[in-house]
C-alpha positions as MATLAB code, in Angstrom:
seq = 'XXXXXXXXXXXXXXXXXXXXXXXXXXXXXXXXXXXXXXXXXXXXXXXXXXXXXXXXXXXXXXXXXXXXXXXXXXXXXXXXXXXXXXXXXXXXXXXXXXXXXXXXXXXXXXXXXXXXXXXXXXXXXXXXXXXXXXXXXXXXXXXXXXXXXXXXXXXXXXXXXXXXXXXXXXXXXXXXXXXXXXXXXXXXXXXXXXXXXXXXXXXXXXXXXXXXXXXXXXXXXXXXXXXXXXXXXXXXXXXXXXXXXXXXXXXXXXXXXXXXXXXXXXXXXXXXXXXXXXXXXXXXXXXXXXXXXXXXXXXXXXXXXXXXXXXXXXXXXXXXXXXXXXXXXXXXXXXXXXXXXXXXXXXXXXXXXXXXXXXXXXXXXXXXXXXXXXXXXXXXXXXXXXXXXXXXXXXXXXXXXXXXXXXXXXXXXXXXXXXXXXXXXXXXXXXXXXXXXXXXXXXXXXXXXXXXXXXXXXXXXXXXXXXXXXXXXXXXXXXXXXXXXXXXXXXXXXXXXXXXXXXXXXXXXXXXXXXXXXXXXXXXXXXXXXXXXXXXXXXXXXXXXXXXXXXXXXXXXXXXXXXXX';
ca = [
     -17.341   12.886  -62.720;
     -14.791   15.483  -63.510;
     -11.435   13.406  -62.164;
      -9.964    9.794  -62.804;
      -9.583    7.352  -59.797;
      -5.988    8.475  -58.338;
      -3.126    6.634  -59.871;
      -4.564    7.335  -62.851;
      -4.701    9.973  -66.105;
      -5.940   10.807  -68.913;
      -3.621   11.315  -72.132;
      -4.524   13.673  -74.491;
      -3.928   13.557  -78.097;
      -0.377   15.580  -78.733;
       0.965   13.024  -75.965;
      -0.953   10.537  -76.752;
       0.824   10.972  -80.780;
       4.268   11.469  -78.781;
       3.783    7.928  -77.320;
       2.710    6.165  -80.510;
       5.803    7.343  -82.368;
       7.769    5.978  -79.857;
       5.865    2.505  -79.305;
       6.061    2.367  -83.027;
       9.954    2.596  -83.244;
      10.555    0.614  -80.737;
       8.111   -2.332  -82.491;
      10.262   -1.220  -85.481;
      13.328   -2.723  -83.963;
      12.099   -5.491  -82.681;
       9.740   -6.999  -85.832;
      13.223   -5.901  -87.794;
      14.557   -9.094  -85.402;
      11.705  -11.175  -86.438;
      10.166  -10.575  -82.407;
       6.182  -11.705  -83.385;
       3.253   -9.415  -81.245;
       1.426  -11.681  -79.189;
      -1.421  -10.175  -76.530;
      -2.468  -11.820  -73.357;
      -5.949  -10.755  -71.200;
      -6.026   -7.747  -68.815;
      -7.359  -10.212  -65.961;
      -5.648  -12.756  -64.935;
      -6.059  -16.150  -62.701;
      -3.761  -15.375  -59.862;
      -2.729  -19.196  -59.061;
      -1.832  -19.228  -62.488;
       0.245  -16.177  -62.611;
       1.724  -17.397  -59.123;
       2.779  -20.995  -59.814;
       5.040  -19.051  -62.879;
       6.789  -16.882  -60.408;
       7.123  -14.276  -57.650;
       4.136  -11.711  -58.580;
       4.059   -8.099  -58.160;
       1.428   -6.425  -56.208;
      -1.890   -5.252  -57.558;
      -4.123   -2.634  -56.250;
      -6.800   -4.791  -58.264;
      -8.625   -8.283  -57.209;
     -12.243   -9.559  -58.227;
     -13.477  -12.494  -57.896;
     -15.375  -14.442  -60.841;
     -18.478  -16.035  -60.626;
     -16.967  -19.586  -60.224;
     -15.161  -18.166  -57.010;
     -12.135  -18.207  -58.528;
      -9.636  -15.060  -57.936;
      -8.650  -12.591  -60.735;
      -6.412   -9.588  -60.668;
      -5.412   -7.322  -62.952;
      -2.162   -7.689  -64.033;
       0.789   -6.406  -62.511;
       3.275   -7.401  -65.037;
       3.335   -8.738  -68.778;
       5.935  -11.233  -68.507;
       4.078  -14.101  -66.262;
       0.789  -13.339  -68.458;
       3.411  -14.488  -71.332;
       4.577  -17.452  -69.723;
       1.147  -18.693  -68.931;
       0.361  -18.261  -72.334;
       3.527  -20.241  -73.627;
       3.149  -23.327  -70.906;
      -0.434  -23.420  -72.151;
      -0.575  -22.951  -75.771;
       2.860  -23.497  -77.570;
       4.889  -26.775  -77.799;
       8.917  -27.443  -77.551;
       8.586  -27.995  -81.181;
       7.940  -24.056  -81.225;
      11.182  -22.920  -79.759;
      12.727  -20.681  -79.894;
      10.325  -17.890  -79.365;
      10.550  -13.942  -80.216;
       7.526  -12.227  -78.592;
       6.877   -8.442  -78.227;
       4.353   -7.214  -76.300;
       2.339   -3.524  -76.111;
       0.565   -3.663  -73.021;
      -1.056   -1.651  -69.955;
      -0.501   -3.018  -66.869;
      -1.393   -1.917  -62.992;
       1.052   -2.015  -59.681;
       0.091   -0.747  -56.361;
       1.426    2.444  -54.888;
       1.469    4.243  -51.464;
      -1.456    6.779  -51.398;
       0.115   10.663  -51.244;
       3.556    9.793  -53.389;
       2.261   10.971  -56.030;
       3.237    7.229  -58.041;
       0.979    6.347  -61.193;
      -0.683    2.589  -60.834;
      -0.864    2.264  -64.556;
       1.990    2.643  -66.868;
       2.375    0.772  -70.339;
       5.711   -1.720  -71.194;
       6.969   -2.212  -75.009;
       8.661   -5.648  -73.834;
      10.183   -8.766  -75.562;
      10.743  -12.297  -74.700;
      13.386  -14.826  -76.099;
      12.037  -18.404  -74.976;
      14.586  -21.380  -75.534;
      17.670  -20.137  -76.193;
      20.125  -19.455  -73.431;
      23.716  -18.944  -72.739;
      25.822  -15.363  -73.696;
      24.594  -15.405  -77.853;
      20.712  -14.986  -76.224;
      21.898  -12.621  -73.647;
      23.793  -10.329  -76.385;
      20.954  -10.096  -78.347;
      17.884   -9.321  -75.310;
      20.643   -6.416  -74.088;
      21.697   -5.658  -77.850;
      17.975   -5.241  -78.628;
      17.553   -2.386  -75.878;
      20.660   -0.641  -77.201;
      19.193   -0.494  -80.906;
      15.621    1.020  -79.636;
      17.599    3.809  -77.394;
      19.610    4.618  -80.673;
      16.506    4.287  -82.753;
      14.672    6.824  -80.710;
      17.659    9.584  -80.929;
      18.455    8.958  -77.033;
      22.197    9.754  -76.722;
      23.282    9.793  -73.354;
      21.891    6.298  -72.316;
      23.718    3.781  -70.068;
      23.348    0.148  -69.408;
      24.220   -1.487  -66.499;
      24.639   -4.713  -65.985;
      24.529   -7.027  -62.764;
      24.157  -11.172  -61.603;
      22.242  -12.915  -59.491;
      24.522  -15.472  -59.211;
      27.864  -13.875  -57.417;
      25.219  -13.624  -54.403;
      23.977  -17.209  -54.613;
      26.865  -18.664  -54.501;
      27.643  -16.626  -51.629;
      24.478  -17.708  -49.721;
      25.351  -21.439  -50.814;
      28.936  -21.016  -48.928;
      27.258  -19.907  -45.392;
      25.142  -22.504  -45.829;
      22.543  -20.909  -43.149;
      18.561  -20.977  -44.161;
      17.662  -18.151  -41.923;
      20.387  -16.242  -42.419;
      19.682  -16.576  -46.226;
      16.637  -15.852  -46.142;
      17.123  -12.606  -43.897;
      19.918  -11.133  -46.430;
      18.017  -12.054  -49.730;
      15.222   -9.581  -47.570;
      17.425   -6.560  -47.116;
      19.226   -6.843  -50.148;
      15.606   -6.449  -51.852;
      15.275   -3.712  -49.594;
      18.479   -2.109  -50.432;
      19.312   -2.100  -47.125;
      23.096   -2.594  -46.593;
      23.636   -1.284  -43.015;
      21.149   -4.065  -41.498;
      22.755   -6.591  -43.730;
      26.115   -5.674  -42.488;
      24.779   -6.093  -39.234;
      23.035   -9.142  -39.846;
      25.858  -11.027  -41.264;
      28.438   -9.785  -38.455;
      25.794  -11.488  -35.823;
      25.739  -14.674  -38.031;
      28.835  -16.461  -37.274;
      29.765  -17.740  -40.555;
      33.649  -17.362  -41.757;
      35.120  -13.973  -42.171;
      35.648  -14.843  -45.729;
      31.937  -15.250  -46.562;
      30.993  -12.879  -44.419;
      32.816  -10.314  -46.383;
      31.684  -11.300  -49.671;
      27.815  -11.233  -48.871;
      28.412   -7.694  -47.599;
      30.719   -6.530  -49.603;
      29.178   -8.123  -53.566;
      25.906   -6.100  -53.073;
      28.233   -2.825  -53.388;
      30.587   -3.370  -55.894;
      30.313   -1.601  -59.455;
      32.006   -0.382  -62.254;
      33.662   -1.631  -65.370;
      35.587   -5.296  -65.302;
      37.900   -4.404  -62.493;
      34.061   -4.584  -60.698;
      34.369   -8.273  -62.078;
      37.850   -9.111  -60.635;
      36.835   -8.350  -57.240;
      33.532  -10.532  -57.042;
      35.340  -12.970  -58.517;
      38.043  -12.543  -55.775;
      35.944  -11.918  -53.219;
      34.094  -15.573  -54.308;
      37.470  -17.596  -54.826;
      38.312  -16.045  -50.877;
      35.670  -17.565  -49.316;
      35.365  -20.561  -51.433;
      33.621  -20.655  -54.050;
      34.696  -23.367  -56.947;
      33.788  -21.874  -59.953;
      33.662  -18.155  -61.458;
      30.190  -16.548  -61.325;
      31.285  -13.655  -63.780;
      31.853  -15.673  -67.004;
      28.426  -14.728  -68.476;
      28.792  -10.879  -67.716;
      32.415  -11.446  -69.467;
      31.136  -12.901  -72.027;
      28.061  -10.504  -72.643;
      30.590   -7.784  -72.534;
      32.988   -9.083  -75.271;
      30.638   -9.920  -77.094;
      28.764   -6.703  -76.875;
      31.552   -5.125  -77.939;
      32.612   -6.846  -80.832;
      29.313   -6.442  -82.481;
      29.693   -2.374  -81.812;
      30.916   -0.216  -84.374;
      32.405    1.777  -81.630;
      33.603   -0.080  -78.605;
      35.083    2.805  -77.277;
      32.087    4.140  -76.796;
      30.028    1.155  -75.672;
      32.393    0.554  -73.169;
      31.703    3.943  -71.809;
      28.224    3.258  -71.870;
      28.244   -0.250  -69.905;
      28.389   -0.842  -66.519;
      28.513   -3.502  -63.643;
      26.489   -2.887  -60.649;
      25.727   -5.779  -58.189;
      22.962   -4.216  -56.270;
      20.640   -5.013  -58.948;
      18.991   -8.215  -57.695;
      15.689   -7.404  -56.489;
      12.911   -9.846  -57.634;
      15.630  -12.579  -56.751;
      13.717  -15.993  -56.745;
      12.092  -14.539  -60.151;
      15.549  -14.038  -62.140;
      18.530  -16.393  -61.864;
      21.692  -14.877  -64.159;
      21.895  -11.413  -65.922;
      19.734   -8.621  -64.813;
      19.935   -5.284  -66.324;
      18.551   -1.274  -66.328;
      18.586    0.613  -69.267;
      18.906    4.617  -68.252;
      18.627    7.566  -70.797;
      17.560   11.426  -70.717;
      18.740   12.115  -67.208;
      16.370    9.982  -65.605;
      17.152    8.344  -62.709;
      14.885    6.180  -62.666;
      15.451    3.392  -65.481;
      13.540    3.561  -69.006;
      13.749   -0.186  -68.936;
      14.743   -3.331  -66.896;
      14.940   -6.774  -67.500;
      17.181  -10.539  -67.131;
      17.363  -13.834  -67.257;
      14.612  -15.736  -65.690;
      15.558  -19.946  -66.883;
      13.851  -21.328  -63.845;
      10.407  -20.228  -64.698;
       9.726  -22.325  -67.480;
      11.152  -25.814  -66.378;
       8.432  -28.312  -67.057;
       6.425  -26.250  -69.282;
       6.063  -28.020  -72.278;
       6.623  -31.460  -70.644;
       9.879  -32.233  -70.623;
      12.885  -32.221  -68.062;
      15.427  -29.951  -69.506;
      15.352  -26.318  -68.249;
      13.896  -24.138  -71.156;
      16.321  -20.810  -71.290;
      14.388  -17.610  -71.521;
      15.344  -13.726  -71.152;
      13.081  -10.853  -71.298;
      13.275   -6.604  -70.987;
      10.624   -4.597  -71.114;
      10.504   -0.359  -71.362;
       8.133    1.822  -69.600;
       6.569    3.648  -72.289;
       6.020    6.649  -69.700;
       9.609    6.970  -69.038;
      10.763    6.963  -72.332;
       8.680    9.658  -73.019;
      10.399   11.565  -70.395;
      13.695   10.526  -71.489;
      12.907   12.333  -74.709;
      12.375   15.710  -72.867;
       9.009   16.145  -74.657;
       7.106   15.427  -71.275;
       6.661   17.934  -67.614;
       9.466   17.271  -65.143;
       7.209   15.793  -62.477;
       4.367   13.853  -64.075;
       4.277   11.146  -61.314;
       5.758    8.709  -63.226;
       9.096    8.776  -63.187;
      11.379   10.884  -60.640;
      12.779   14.519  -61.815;
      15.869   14.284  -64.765;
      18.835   16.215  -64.299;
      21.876   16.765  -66.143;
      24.814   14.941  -64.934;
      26.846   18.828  -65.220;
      24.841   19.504  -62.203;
      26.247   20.217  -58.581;
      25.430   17.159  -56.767;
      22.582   18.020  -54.392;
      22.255   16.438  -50.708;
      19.200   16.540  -48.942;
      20.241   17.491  -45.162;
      18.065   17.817  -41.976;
      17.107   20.782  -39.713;
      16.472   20.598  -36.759;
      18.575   17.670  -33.964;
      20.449   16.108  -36.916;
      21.810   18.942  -38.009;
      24.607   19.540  -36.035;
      26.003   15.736  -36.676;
      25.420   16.021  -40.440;
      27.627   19.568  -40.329;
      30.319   17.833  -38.508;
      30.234   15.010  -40.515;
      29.852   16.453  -43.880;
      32.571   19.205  -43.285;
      34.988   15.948  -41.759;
      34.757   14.062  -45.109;
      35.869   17.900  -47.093;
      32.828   19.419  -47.517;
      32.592   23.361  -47.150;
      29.314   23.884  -44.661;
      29.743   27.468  -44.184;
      26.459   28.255  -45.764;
      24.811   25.434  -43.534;
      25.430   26.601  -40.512;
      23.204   29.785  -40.804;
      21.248   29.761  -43.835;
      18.602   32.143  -43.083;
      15.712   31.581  -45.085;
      17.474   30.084  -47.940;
      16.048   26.716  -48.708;
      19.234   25.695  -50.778;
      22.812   26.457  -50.169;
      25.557   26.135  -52.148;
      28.591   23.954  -51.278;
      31.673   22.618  -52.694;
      34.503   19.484  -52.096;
      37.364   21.466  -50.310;
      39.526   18.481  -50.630;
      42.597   18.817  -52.942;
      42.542   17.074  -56.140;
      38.675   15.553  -55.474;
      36.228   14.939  -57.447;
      33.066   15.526  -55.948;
      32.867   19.371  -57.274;
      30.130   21.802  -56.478;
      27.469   21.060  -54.241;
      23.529   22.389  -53.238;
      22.611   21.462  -50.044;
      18.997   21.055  -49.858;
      17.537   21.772  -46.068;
      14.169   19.549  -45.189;
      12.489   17.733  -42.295;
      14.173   14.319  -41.970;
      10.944   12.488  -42.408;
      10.501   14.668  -45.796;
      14.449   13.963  -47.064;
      13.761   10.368  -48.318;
      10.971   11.287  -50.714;
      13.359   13.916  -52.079;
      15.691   11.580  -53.305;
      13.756    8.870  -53.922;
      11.445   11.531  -56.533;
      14.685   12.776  -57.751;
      14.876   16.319  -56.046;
      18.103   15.637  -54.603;
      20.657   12.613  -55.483;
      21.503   11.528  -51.854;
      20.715   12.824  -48.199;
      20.671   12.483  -44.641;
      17.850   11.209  -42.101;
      17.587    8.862  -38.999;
      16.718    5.330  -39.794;
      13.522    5.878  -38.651;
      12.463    7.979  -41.602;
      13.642    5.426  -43.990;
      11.440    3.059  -42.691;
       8.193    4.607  -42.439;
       9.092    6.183  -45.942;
       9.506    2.836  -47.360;
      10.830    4.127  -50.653;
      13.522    2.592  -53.100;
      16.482    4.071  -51.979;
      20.191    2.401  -51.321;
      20.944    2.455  -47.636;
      25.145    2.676  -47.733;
      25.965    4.279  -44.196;
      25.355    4.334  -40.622;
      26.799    7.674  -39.898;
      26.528    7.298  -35.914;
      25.069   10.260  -34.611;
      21.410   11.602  -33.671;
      21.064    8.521  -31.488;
      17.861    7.430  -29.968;
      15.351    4.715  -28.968;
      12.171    3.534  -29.915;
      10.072    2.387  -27.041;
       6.854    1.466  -26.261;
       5.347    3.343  -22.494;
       2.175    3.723  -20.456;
       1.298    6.049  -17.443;
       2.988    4.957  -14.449;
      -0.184    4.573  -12.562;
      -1.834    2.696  -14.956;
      -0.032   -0.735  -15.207;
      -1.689   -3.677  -15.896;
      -4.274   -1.417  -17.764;
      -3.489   -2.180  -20.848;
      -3.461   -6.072  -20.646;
      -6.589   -6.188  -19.266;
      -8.430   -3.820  -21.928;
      -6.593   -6.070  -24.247;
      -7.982   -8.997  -23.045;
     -11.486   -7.329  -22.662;
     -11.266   -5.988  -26.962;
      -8.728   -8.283  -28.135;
      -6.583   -5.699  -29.384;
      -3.941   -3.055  -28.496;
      -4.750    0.643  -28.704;
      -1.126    2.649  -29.344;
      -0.777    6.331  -29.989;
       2.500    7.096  -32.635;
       4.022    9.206  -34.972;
       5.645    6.307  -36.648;
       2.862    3.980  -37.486;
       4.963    1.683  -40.046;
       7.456    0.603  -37.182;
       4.997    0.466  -34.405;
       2.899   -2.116  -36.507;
       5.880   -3.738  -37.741;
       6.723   -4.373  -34.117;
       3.530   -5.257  -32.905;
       2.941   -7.475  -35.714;
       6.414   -9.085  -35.243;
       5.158  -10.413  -31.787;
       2.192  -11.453  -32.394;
       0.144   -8.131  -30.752;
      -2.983   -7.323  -32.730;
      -2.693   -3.654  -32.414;
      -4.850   -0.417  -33.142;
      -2.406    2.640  -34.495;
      -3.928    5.886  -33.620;
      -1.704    8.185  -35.843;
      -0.629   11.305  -34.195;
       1.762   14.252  -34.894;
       2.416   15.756  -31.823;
       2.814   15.338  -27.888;
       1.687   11.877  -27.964;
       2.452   11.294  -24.375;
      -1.243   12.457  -24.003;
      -2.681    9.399  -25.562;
      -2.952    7.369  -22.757;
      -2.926   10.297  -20.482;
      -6.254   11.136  -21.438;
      -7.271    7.307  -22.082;
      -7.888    7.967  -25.915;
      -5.194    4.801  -25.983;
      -3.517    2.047  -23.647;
       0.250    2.836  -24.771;
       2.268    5.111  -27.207;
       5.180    4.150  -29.403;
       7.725    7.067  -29.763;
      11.826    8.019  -29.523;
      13.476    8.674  -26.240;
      17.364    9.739  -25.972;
      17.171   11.097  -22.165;
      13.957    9.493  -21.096;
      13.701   13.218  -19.594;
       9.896   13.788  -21.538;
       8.949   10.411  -20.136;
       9.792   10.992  -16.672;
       7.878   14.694  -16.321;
       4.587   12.832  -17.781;
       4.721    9.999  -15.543;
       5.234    7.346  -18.187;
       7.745    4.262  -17.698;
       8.916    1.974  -20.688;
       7.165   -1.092  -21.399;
       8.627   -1.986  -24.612;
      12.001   -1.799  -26.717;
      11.825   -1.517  -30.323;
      15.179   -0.549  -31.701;
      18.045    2.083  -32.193;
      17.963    4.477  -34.463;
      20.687    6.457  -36.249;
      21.338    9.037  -38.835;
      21.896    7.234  -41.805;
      23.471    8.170  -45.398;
      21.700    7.090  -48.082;
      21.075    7.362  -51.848;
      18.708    7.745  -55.169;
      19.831    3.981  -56.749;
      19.382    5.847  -60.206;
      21.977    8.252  -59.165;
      24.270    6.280  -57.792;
      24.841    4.093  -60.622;
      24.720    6.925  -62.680;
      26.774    9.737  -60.987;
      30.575    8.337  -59.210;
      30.032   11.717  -57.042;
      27.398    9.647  -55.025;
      29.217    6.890  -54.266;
      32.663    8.740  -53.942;
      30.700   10.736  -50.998;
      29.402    7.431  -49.664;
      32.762    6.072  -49.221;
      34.306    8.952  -47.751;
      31.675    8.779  -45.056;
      31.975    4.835  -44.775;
      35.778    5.728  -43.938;
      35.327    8.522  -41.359;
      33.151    5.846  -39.939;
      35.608    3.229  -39.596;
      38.172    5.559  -38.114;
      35.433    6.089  -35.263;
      35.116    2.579  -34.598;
];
């Protein structure tokens, strides 16, 4: 066997050495704060890992030869929370763990993602409140100094500001729908979501409004009077305050630490796991975070037997990113998505082809030149620039790609934002932020048949118990299909998939219509309506709590889409 399982690599010995001096600093900082090594197995139960907390996915699951169901684990902090609930007492508390540890995630095939990466983590078990915090964040800042990193940035965020939102519209499906696109960074379905809800204006502007605020402590005055608005009785800030003062009295430079700290509220993914602070640590360009971690004090309740809630905060660094922070590793090793230098034009990913007419007209409305758009030639990249007088968005590269290719480019770090329909975004399914429907390209998804075959397809269902669909978009169409109940067989095509059921290779297709002209030559009628789709602007998450130009562009396009409403 000449190649490891894909996912997966080999590190040879000058890297390997690279990623021991690291691991060893950062162990250096935190055995300097008395943090104790502990090491949990590489299988796990999963009932036990579940009944601790939400669980990421692994690729790996074996069964042991009582029947009961192991994986391998997906995350260190659980495994360390298993081990405290079983073998430490409340007389132990507080705890300082550290942790070295491989662990294994599931990724798409053909992203080029690694399933194994290593964390150099911590825990702080029973002690709470904005001391505990200052010290699990304080902790993060020493090992980024430690290893010579000088450009990093924390930033900051809450779960609560959104809870307490949630608790005010006091609607379980409508929770439970916004808590699902907020994981999925998806603020134009949210926006749409909420306006279809009928709660209050008031709370309906918070809950779609808090997901996109950021910056320093003005970011703080607005949640806080967004909250108060639609309201809420208490301030859901004062532990981000806190953590900030206090932050900043321990620095010996607070000038600079306060250039170096951040608010963002989009950063509450894995929401039923934490329940206050969350935070990323960024460094070397990357953006893609070297480190994340929060406050997770629901976990633990009735651990060690007792009722009171046992506090407990945790971070944990990718060992593989932090090797790319230092600048010692290739630019695209699978792990982490490309670094660039924050001097650099910001680059937009734009699409050929039907979209690219709307994107010109849009990007050259909010004061973009577009000049070199408009007939590139061959050139793969053109250069831009904001035309606007006094802004701040500088030069620009525009990078020209399919639409289905554009949200890989930003979500791997090749460009910073882009451009695509809402279609690629789904069947992508990459971590990007979702910021604006820019209302062109428009189209349908629907499902058709031939004409002259109706009733067909319901009776080959009935006959095989399943669907056969022709597509180019096989994430929606099973979405769909699933979403109604249809069991479903998606024969993945790329091109004129009208033929499908043409020839009787399947009973329907699933595609995009905006004249229904195509449909109408090949005889087919429309069985089916799936959604409308849109060009949409969206974003690297990295980059657009690390670069303003991002997010100055997004709301420059979120106001030349007001003005057309």
């Amino acid at each position: 066997m000449t190649a490891t399982p894909w996912g997966f690599r080999d590190i040879l010995p000058q890297e390997a050495q690279l990623r021991e001096d690291i691991a060893l600093t950062v162990k250096g900082c935190l055995r300097e704060h008395h943090y104790l090594p502990v090491e949990t197995p590489l299988l796990e139960d999963k009932r036990s890992l579940e009944q601790a907390g939400r669980m990421a996915d692994t690729p790996f699951k074996l069964f042991d030869d009582d029947g009961g169901l192991l994986v391998v684990r997906p995350d260190n902090t659980l495994p360390i929370v298993r081990l405290v609930s079983a073998r430490m007492a409340s007389g132990d508390l507080p705890l300082r763990l550290r942790y070295e540890a491989p662990v294994v995630r599931e990724q798409p095939r053909l992203t080029g993602g690694s399933r194994q990466f290593t964390q150099l983590g911590y825990e702080l078990i029973g002690e709470g409140g904005s001391k505990a915090d200052e010290e699990i964040v304080g902790l993060a800042l020493s090992s980024l100094k430690a290893l010579g990193l000088d450009d990093w940035r924390i930033v900051c965020g809450s779960v609560r500001p959104f809870k307490e939102v949630l608790a005010l519209a006091n609607d379980a499906a409508l929770s439970r729908d916004a808590l699902k696109l907020v994981h999925a960074n998806n603020f134009i379905d949210l926006d749409d979501r909420v306006a279809a809800s009928g709660v209050t204006p008031c709370v309906a502007r918070a809950m779609c409004e808090i997901p996109r605020i950021h910056g320093g402590l003005d970011a703080l005055d607005r949640v806080d009077e967004l909250l108060a608005d639609a309201g809420a009785d208490e301030c859901a800030t004062t532990e981000l305050r806190a953590l900030y003062k206090g932050l900043l009295s321990q620095a010996e430079d607070g000038d600079v630490l306060a250039g170096r700290i951040a608010f963002d509220f989009s950063l509450m993914n894995s929401f039923d796991y934490y329940t206050g602070l969350v935070f990323k640590a960024y460094a070397g360009g990357l953006p893609d975070p070297v480190g994340s971690g929060g406050r997770y004090d629901s976990v633990l309740d009735g651990a060690f037997g007792i009722a009171t809630r046992v506090p407990a905060a945790g971070f944990a660094f990718s060992l593989e990113r932090l090797e790319g922070a230092t600048g010692s590793a290739r630019a695209a090793d699978g792990d982490y998505a490309v670094a660039r230098e924050a001097a650099s034009p910001l680059r937009i990913a734009v699409p050929k082809g039907s979209l690219k007419d709307g994107t010109i007209e849009a990007l050259e409305a909010v004061g973009l030149d577009v000049s070199n758009f408009r007939d590139p030639g061959r050139h793969l990249i053109v250069s831009s620039r904001d035309m606007r007088p006094g802004g701040t968005i500088g030069d620009v590269e525009l990078v020209i790609v399919r639409p289905t290719d554009a949200p890989a480019f930003v979500a791997c770090g090749g460009a910073d934002c882009g451009i695509c329909g809402r279609d690629s975004l789904i069947e992508a399914d990459l971590n990007l932020l979702q910021l604006v429907d820019l209302n062109y390209g428009a189209c349908r998804f629907i499902e058709a048949e031939p004409a002259d075959r109706a009733g067909l397809a319901e009776r080959a269902y009935a006959r095989r118990g399943s669907l056969r669909v022709a597509t180019k978009y096989p994430r929606i169409a099973a979405a769909w299909y699933e979403s109604r109940g249809v069991n479903a067989e998606i024969v993945s095509l790329h091109g004129n998939i009208e033929l499908g059921p043409i020839v009787g290779m399947t009973d329907r297709i699933v595609d995009i219509t905006a004249t229904g002209t195509t449909l109408r030559e090949n005889n087919l009628v429309i069985t089916g309506e799936l959604m409308e789709c849109t060009a949409r602007f969206f974003v690297n998450p990295g980059r657009a709590r690390l670069d303003a130009r991002v997010l100055e562009l997004a709301d420059r396009l979120a106001a030349r889409r007001r003005s057309q409403a």
